[in-house]
Structure formats: C-alpha cells, structure tokens
C-alpha positions in Angstrom: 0.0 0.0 0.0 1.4 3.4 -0.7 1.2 6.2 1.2 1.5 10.4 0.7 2.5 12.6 2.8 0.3 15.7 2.0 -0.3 19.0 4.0 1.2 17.7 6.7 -0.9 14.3 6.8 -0.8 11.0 5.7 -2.9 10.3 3.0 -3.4 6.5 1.0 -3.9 6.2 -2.3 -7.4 4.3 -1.3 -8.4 7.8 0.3 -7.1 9.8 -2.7 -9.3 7.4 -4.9 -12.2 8.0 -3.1 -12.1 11.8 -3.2 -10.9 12.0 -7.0 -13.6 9.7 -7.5 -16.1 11.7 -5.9 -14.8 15.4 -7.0 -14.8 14.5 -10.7 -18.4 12.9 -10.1 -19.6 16.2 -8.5 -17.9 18.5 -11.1 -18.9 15.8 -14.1 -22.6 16.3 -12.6 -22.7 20.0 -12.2 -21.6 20.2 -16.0 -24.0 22.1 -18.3 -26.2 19.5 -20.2 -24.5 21.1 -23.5 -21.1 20.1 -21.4 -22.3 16.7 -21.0 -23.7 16.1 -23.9 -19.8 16.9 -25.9 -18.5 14.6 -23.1 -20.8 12.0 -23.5 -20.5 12.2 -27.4 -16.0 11.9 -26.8 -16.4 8.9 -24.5 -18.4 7.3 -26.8 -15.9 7.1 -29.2 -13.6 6.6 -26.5 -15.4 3.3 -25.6 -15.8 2.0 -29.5 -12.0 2.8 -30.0 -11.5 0.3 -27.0 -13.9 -2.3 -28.2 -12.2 -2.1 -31.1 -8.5 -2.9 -30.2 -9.6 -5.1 -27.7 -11.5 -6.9 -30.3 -8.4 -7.3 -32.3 -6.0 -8.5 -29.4 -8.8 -11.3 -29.1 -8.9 -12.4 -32.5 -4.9 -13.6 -31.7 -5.8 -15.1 -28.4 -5.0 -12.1 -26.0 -7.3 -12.6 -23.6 -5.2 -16.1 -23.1 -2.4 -14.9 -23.3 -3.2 -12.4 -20.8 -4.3 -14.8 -18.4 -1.5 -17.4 -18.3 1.1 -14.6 -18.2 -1.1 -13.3 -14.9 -0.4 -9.6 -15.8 3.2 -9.1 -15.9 2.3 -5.9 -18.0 0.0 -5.1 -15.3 2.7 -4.9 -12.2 2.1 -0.7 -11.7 -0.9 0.0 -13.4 -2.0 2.2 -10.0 -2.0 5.4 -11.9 -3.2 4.5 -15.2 -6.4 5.6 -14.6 -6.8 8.5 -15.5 -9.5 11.7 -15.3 -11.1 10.3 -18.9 -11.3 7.2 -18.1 -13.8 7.8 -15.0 -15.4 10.6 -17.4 -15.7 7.1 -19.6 -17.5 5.3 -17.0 -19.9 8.2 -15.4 -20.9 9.4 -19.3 -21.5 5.2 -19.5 -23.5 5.4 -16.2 -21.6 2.2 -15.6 -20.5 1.6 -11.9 -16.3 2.1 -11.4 -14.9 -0.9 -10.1 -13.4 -0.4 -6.4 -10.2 -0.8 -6.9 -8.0 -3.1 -3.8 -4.8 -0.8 -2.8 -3.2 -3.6 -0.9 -2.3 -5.7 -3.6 1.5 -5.2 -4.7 0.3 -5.2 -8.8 -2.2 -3.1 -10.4 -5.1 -2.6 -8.1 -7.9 -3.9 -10.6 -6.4 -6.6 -11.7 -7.8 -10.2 -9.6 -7.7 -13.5 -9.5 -9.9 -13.8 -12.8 -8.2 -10.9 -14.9 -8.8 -7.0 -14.8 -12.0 -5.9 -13.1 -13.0 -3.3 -15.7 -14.8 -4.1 -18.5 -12.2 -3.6 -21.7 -14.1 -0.5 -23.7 -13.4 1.2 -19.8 -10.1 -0.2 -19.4 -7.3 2.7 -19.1 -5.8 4.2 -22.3 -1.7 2.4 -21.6 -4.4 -0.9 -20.7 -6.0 -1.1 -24.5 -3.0 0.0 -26.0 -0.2 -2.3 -24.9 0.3 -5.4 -26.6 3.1 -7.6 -24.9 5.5 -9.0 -28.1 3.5 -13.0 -27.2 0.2 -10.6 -28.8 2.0 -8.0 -31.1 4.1 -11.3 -33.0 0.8 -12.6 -33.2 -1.0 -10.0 -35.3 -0.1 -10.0 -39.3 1.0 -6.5 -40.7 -2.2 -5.4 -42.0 -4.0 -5.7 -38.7 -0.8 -4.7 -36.7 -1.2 -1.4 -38.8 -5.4 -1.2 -38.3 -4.2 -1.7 -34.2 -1.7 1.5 -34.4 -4.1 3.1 -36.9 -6.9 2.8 -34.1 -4.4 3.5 -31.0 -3.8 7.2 -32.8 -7.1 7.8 -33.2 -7.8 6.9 -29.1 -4.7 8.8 -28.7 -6.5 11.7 -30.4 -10.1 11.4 -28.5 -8.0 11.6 -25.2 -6.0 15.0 -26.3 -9.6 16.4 -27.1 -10.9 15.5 -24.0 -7.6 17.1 -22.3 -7.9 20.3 -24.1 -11.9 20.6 -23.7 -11.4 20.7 -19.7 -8.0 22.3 -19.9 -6.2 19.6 -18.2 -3.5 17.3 -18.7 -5.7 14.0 -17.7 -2.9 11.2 -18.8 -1.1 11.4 -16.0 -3.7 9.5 -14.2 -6.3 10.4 -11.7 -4.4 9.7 -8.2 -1.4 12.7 -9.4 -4.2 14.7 -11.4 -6.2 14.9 -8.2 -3.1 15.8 -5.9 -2.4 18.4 -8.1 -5.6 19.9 -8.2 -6.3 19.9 -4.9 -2.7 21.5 -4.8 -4.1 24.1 -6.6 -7.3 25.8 -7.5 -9.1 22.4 -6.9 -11.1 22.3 -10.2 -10.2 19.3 -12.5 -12.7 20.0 -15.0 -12.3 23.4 -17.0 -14.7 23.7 -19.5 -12.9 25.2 -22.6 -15.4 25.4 -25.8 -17.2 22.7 -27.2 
C-alpha cells in the first residue's frame, strides 16, 4: 500500500481514490447539459475505440495470453487511470470498479483478470500489446491496431484540451495536483 504525505498528513492512495472519484463525479454532474452532452458524445468514441483494439487483441488469443502470463504488463498499473477514463464510465453510467490498494500489482487486476470491462479499461491498458500478442497480429492488422491507437490517442488529447487539463497522468497525481491548486479538474474550454 502506498502512502503520501500531504499537507502535513498521511494520505493513502485508497483515500485519494475515493475523493478524486467523488470530485470529478460532483464537477462531471454540475456540467452544463451542453457540457455533458460533448463529453458524452468523446467517451463514446472513446469506448468503440477500445472495443475495437480489444477486439483485435482477441482475434490472436489475448485474452489467453493475458491470463496465463497473470499480468506481468500489469505490475504498476495504480495510476493509469486516469480523469477520462472515470469521465468514460460516469458518461456510460456504468459503476467504477473499487479498486484493492493492498495488492502489490495493479489494483484492478484479480484472481480472474482486470475488473474493468475492456471498452473502460485505461488508455496504456487497451493500447499495450506484450510482443506474445504483437508477433501474433499479421501486418495489415498490426497497422489497423496503431491506426486505431492514434485515433484513441486523439479522442484523449480532445478531452484534455476541452477541460484544460492534462488527464494522462492518471487520476491519483491529477487529483493531488488539483487539490494543490485551484481544486477544479474540469475546466470547461469550448465545445
């Protein structure tokens, strides 16, 4: 379990998950409908651009692969959630899966794979194919893969510049920082 030491206290990364959690919900829910609607509209793309590259790590036997190897890629995945990736799930309406702190690999990763459902999953999640999966796929669907990751790449960096934040460094360290600051993750920029 890790542990900050912030303002003067000790803070966990289970408490600093529960209050990101809950301050993007509240700003996320005081968005104007307009707001939410563009948001809604991005993650939606977001969530097909995930389908998709998941759906082509499967065709190769990923999901296999992914569970014999036991999530070696997965050892620090702790801050690879990030700010659009709860925007993902809250524009989905689909409950965020409580992740466990304790463990000593990524925290929403158990004993039968990764909690989240894969068109939720974090961007360096969907995106990451060990070389057992990326040998795997022939060049012309190796190329559709990258061809898709750019385009997810691209949904993300809109999302970012819409609320005027840099979102990829995951939503434990976005959080810290904002509470650092001004205490506002979201800043609406133009739709």
């Amino acid at each position: 379990m890790y542990a900050l030491r912030f303002r003067g206290s000790v803070v966990t990364d289970k408490e600093t998950w529960e209050k990101a959690v809950a301050a993007v919900a509240g700003e996320y829910a005081a968005l104007a409908s307009a707001v939410r609607m563009w948001t809604e509209e991005r993650t939606s793309a977001i969530r097909e651009a995930k389908k998709a590259l998941n759906a082509i790590s499967q065709e190769v036997g990923g999901g296999e692969i992914c569970a014999v190897c036991r999530g070696e890629c997965c050892a620090r995945g702790r801050h690879h959630v990030t700010v659009t990736d709860l925007l993902v799930h809250l524009a989905a309406r689909r409950p965020l899966p409580v992740p466990d702190f304790s463990v000593d690999h990524c925290p929403w990763l158990g004993t039968a794979g990764c909690f989240m459902d894969p068109t939720c999953r974090p961007f360096n999640c969907v995106t990451f194919n060990c070389e057992r999966v990326e040998g795997l796929l022939e060049p012309p669907v190796r190329e559709h893969f990258y061809r898709v990751e750019r385009d997810l790449r691209a949904l993300y960096g809109e999302v970012e510049d819409f609320f005027g934040n840099r979102f990829m460094h995951g939503l434990l360290l976005s959080y810290e920082r904002a509470v650092a600051g001004d205490g506002v993750l979201l800043r609406v920029g133009k739709p």
